[in-house]
N, C-alpha and C positions, 0 to 999 in steps of 0.2 A: 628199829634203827638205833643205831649206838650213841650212847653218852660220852661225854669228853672224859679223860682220866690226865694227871697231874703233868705228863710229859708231852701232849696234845694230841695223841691219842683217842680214840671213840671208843662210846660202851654202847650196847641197845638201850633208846631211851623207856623206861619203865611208866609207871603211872608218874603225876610230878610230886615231888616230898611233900609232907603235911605244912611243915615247917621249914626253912630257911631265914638265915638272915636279913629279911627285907630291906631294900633299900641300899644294899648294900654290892660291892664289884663281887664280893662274893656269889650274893643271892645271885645278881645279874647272869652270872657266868652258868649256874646252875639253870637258870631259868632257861635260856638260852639253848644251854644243852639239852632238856630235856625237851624242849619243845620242836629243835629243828635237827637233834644227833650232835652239834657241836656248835660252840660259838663262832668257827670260821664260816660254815655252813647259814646259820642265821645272818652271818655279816654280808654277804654275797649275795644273799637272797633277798632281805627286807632291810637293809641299812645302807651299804655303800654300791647302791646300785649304780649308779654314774662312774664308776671306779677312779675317784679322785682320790681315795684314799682317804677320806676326812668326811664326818658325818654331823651335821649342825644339828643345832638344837630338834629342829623341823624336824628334818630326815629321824631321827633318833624315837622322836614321839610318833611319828608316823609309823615307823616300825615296829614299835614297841605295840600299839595298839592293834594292828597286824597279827599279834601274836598275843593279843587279848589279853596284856598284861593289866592289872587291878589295881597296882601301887601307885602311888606317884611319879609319874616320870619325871616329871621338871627338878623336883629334888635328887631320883637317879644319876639326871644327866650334870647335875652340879657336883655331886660325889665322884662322879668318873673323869672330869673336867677336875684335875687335879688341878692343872697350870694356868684355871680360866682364861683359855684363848679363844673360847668359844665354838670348839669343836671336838670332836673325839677321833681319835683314828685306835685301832683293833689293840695296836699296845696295849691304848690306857683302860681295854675292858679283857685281856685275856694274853699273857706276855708269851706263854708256851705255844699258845694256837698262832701268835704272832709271829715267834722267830721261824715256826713251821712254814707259814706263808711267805714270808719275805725270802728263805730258803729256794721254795718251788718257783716263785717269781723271779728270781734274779737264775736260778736254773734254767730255767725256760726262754728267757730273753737273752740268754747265753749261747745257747743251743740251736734256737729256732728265728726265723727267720719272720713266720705269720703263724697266727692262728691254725690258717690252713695247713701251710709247711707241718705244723705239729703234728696235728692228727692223721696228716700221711704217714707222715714216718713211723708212727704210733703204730698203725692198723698195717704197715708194711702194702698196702695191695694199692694205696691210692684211696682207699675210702675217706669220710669224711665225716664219719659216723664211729664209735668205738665204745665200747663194753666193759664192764670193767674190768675181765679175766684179761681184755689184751691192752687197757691203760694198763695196770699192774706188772704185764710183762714187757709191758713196751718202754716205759720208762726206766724200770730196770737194766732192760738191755741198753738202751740210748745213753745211761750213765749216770740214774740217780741211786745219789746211794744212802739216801737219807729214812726211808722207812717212808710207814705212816700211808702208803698207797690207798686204801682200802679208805680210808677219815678222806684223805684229797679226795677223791671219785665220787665220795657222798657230797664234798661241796660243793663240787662245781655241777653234780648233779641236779639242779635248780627246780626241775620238774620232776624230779625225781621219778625216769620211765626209766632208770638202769639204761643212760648212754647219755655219752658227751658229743655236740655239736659245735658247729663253727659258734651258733650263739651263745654256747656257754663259755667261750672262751676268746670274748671283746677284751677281757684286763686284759690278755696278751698283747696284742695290739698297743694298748696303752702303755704297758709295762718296757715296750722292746722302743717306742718312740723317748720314752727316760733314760734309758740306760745309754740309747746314743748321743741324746743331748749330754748325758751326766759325761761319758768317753770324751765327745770333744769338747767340753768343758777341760776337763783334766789334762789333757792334752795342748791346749792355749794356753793355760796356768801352767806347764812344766815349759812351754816352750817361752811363752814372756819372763818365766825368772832367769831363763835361761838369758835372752837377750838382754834382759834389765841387770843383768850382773858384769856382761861383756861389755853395754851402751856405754857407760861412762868412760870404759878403758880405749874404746874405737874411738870415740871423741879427744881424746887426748891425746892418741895416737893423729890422726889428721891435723890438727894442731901444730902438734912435732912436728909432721912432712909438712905442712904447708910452711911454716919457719923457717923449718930447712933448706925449701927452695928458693923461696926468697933471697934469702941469705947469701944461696951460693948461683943461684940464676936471675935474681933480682925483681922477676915479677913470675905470676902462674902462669897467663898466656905464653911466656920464651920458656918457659919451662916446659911446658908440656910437649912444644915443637919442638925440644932439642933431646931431651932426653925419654919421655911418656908417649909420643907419640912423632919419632922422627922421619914418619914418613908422611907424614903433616894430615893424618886420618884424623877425622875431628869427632873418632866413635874408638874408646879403648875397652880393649877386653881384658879379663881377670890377667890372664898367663903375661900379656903386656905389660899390665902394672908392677909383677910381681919379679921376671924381667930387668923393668925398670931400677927395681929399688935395688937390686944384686949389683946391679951396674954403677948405680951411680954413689955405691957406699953406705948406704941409708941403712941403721942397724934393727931397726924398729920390727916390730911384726905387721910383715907386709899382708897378710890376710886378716887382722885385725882393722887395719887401713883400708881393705875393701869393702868392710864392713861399713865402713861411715861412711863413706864415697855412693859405693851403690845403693841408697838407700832405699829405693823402690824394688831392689830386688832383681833388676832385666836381667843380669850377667852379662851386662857392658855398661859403658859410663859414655857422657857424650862432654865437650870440652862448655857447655855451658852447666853441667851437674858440676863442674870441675871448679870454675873461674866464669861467674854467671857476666861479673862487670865489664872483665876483659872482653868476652864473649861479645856483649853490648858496644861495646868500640866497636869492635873489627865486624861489626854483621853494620853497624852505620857505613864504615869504611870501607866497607865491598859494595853496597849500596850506591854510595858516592859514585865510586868508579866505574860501577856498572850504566851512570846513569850519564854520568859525563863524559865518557872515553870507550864503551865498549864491555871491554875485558882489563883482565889483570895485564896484558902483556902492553896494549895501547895506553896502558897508564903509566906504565914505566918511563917508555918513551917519549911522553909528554911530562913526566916528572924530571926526567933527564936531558935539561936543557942545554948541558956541555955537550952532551952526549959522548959521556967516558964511558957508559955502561957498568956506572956505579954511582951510587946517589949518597951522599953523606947527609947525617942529619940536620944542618943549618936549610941545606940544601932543597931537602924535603921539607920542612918548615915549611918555609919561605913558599914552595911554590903549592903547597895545599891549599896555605892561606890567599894565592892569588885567584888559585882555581877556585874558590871559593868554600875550601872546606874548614870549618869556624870550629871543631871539636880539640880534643887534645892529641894534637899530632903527635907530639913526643914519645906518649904513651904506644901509640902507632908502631913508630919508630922499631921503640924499644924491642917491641914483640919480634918485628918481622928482620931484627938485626941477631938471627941465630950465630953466628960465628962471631961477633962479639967484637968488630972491628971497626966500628961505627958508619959501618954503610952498610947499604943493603946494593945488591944487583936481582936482577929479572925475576930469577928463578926466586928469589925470597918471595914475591909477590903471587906466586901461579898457584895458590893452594886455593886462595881466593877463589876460584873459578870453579873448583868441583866443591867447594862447601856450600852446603845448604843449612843456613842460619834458620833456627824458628823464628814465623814471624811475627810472633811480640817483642822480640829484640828491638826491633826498628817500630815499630806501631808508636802512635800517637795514644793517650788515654782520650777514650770514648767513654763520659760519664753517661749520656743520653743512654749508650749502649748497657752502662750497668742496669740501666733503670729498665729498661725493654726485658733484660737477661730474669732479673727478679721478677718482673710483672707473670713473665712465663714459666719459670721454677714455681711461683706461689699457683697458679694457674693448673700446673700439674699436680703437685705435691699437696694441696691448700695448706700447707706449712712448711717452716722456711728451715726447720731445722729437719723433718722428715724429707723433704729434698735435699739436701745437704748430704745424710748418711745414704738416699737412693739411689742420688744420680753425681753427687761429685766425692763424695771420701767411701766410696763403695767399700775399700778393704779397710775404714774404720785405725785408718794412722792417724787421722786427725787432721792431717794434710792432704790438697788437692792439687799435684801438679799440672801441667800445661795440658799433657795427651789426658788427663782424667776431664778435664776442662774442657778440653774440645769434643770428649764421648760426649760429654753432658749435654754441650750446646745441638750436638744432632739427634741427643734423646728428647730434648725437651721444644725442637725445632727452632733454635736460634741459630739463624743464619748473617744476623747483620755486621760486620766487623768484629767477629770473635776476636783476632790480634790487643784490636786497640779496649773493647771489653773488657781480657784479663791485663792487659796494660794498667787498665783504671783500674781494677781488683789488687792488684800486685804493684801497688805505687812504690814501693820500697826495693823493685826487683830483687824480691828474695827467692824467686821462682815456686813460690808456692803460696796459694792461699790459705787462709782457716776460715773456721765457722766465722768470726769477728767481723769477715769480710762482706758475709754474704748476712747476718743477723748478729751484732751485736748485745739486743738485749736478750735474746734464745743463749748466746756464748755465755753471758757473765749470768743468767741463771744455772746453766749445766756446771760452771765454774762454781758459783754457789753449795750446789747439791753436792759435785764432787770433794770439796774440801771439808761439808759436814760429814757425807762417808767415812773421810779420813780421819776425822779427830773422832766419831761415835765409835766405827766400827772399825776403820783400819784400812780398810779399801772397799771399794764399790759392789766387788767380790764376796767378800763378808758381809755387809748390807744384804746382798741377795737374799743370802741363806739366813736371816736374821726373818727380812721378812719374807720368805717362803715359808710359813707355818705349817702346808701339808705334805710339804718335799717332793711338791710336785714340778717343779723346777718352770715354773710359772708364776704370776703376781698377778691376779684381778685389780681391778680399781677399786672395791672395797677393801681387799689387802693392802693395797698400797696408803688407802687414806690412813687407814686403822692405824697403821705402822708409824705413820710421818704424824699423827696426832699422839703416838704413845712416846714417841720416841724425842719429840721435839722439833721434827722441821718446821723453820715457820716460813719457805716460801712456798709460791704459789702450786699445790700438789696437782691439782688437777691439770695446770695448764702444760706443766712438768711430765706429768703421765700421758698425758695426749701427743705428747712430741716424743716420747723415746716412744708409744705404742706404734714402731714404725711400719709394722705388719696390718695394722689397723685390726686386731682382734678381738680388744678388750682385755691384751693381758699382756705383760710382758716379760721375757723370757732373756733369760742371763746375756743371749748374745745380743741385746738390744739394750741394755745396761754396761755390758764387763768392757766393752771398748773405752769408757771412761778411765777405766787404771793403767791405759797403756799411755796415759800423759804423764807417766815419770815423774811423779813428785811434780815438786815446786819449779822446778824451771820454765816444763812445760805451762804447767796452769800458770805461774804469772806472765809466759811468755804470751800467751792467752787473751790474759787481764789486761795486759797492757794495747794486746790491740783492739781488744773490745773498747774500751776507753778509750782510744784514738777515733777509730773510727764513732765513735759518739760525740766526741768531738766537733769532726768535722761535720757533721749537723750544725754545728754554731757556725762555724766557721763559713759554710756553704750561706747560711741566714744572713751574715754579715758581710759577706762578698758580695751580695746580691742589692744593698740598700743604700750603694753610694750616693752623695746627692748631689747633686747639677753641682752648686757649690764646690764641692772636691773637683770634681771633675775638671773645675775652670782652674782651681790650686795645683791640681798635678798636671795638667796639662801647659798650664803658665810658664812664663821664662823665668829661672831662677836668681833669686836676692842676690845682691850685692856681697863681694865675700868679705868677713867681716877678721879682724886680727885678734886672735888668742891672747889669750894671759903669757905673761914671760912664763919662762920652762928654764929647765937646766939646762936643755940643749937650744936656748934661745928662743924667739917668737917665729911663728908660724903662722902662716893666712889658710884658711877653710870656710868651706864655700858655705852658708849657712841655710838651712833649709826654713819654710813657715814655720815658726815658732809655734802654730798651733799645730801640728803634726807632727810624729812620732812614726820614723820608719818601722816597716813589720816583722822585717827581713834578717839584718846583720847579727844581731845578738838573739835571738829567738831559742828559747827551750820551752819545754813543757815538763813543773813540778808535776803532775800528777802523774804522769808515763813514764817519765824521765827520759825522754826521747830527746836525742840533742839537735844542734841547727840542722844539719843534713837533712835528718829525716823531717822534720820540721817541714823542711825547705821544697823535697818532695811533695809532701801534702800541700802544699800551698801553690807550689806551679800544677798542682792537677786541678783546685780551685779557681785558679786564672787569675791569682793576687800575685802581681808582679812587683818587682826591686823596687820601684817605684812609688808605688800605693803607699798609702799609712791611714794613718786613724786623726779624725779631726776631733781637739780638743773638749768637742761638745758631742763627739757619735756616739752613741750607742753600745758602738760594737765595741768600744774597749770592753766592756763591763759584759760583753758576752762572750770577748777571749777570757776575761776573767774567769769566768764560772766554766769554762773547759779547761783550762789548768796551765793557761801559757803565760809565762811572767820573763823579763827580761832578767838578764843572768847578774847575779849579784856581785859578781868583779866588775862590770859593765857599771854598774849603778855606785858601786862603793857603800852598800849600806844593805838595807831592808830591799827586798827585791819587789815586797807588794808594796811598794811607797805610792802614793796616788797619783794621778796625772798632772796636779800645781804642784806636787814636793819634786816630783822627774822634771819638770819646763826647770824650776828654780835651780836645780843641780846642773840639768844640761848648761843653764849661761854660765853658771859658777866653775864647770871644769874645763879643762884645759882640751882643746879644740869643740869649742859650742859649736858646731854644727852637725858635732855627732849625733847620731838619730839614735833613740832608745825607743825601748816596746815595751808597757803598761800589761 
């Protein structure tokens, strides 16, 4: 059998030399050769039998003694272990035998399809069995053009009976499973830079058109009915939009602008992707009507109490607010006053009637329901972040809108008021959940991990291949510990590794990782940050909603103090109604330093807590000092000073400014 020569190449192997340099990659290489024909042939056979490509200490001596070597191996395998990573792959003991192999490999999984596909086409007849006279001409014909036939056929010949079988040829199999993960790797990566280059431009384009209509249509909802969708369809398609913007002057790139719009990709937009708030009126406002009149046309006519067959807006006002509809009619109004004349007639109103609102527009939040929702995501998943990427962010945006929401609820069998569920998930109706919503301490550790990514290695991407030590495009959980101990992470690795391992294998594989770089820098991840820490938050805030005491109850429930008269002003004195000096409303001036989240949203989190205008904090509760430590402090125009002043420095200020019955929040 042949020996290896300088270009990778085989010689017959002869008796073994007297001498060589022991211990040495040299001696190795020779040793090798002479004992199996070639060092690729020894590698295949008693080293990387498992074809991961990488041979540990173990495998290394195991083989070595196999082949009845004398020397040392432990000092061998630390000679050939240049880079002590603690493994060897065929490079770091023979670079010619190496490039030869990695040639036939990516050949192969180029060409072929399986193992089996190979040696058909090899043998031409369908067999599965082949010799090396028709390997030799068979790969030739098929389109190698690299030599060296005759060295391959002895390697992969294992048994060496002069033929290759399906079992000699498992690395293919392996080899063809890399090259398609390695494909659509490269392929994600060309198409995210693509998108990550265009995102910030479509962003700023939507921006622009949303200005713009404002501007010249005053709000989104009369916009979209007058000029986006005038025939009052409440689902636009591409050619619509684009259309639109020819018509009504708009200079911008209108398919750049479809880009931001359609974010999920359907190739149509619906008028709550569009204008989620407005949407939110006009689905209560059909509702209303639907519920006290019928239809849209019985509303008219009971709105139209001259009955001119035109309703002006005092007019509408006046009679929603009798009928008893308490929202902001104006807003209303405005929408359904397409021609711009301050009435509305019949026909304004008949769209109503064939739209079909999603319904968490109109839902009520159902916290019990989020809690049900979770009990049975954790139930399924036994983790919160591995249900998360299985059954609600499946295509890994990071985001879970309504219809991803609603798959999830019937994969995971939640039937109970899915509406008012993502209602409570989605308090801020921004029409999409995150992780933050469903696990915030799973959020702010992936948030963790991703931003050390980014400052070690660059992206998450980079990390991979950092730690993928044997480029097998795979990461064991001793890889992974090895890695985050060499490299410095210090949080929790294990618990880290068990939630991205979403496949549950033991290993985890770039597309269970690379979804973290598609959170676009810093906006994304603090957009993130920030709702992880809300929603942790509201853990305090849910604690201290919960432990009012009898006391309070008889204070907010009481008739209100005597109104008491202010300090002179420049604009003269003023009476205000003054509330218990030992309470502090929760409501008017409320932000949150740590979020930066202003009243609004505030205000949302707190009407889905059930802490009404009303409520405040009693001089001696608790609960101030557990808003404190979630990060809400009254606004410091509000106070004139230090915003963390304590609750006797806030009483003393409130009597000393000018209307004391102003309510502040500690």
């Amino acid at each position: 059998m042949p020996s290896e020569t300088d270009d990778g190449s085989a010689q017959g192997p002869g008796t073994l030399p007297s001498s060589w340099p022991s211990g040495t990659a040299e001696g190795c290489r020779r040793f090798l050769a002479a004992k199996c024909g070639s060092t690729l042939a020894a590698w295949l056979k008693h080293f990387d039998i498992d074809n991961d490509s990488r041979v540990t200490a173990h495998e290394f001596g195991r083989g070595m003694r196999a082949l009845e070597y004398e020397g040392d191996i432990s000092a061998l395998f630390a000679t050939l272990d240049t880079e002590g990573c603690g493994g060897l792959s065929l490079d770091d003991v023979d670079k010619a035998q190496a490039r030869l192999w990695k040639r036939f490999r990516a050949w192969c999984a180029m060409s072929f399809i399986s193992a089996s596909d190979m040696l058909q086409q090899i043998s031409q007849d369908g067999s599965e069995t082949v010799e090396v006279e028709a390997f030799t001409s068979g790969i030739q014909r098929l389109g190698w053009s690299y030599g060296h036939e005759d060295s391959l056929f002895n390697a992969l010949d294992y048994d060496q009976d002069q033929t290759l079988e399906v079992s000699n040829m498992k690395w293919l199999d392996v080899e063809i499973r890399r090259v398609r993960r390695k494909e659509q790797a490269k392929a994600r990566a060309l198409e995210e830079r693509r998108v990550k280059g265009r995102l910030p431009q479509a962003k700023a384009k939507l921006d622009e058109f949303r200005h713009f209509l404002r501007r010249k249509y005053g709000g989104y909802f009369r916009a979209w009915r007058i000029v986006l969708s005038p025939n009052d369809s409440m689902v636009l398609q591409k050619r619509d939009l684009l259309t639109a913007c020819a018509r009504i002057g708009w200079a911008g790139d209108a398919r750049l602008l479809w880009q931001a719009i359609d974010k999920d990709d359907s190739g149509c937009i619906t008028i709550d992707e569009f204008d989620l708030q407005g949407a939110a009126s006009f689905a209560h406002f059909k509702l209303f009507i639907e519920q006290k009149f019928g239809d849209a046309a019985s509303a008219f006519r009971a709105l139209d109490k001259f009955k001119t067959k035109k309703v002006k807006q005092p007019e509408f006002i006046d009679a929603l607010q009798a009928h008893g509809f308490h929202r902001n009619a104006k807003v209303i109004f405005h929408g359904l006053d397409v021609d711009g004349d301050k009435s509305i007639v019949e026909e304004d109103l008949l769209f109503l009637d064939k739209w079909k609102p999603l319904p968490f527009l109109v839902a009520s939040p159902n916290y019990e329901g989020v809690a049900t929702f979770k009990a049975k995501l954790l139930k399924k998943y036994k983790n919160y972040l591995k249900g998360w990427r299985r059954a609600l962010d499946v295509d890994n945006s990071n985001r879970c809108n309504w219809d991803e929401f609603e798959a999830a609820c019937k994969r995971i069998g939640h039937t109970e008021d899915i509406a008012g569920t993502w209602r409570a998930l989605d308090d801020d109706l921004s029409g999409f959940i995150t992780l933050a919503e469903i696990d915030s301490s799973a959020s702010q550790q992936l948030v963790t991990f991703r931003r050390w990514a980014d400052e070690e290695f660059g992206s998450v991407r980079s990390l991979f291949g950092v730690f993928d030590f044997d480029g097998s495009q795979e990461i064991s959980w001793p890889e992974f510990r090895r890695s985050c101990n060499i490299y410095g992470f210090e949080g929790h690795s294990r618990s880290l590794f068990t939630s991205l391992d979403v496949e549950g294998n033991g290993a985890i594989s770039l597309d269970e990782v690379v979804f973290l770089d598609k959170w676009d820098g810093g906006e994304a991840v603090e957009e993130l940050r920030r709702r992880s820490t809300l929603c942790a938050s509201s853990a305090s805030l849910q604690a201290f909603a919960g432990r009012q005491t009898s006391r309070e109850r008889r204070l907010s429930q009481g008739p209100a103090r005597s109104p008491v008269s202010s300090g002179p002003s420049a604009g003269g004195s003023r009476a205000a109604t003054a509330q218990p000096r030992s309470r502090c409303d929760l409501r008017p001036k409320v932000r949150c330093e740590r979020t930066g989240f202003g009243p609004l949203e505030i205000q949302a989190l707190l009407d889905g807590l059930g802490i009404g205008r009303s409520q405040g904090l009693s001089k001696s509760d608790e609960r101030g000092s557990e808003l404190e430590k979630a990060g809400f402090h009254s606004q410091r125009a509000a106070l004139g000073g230090d915003c963390r002043a304590g609750p006797r420095a806030l009483r003393s200020r409130r009597g000393a400014r000018e209307g004391a019955g102003a309510s502040l929040v500690n």
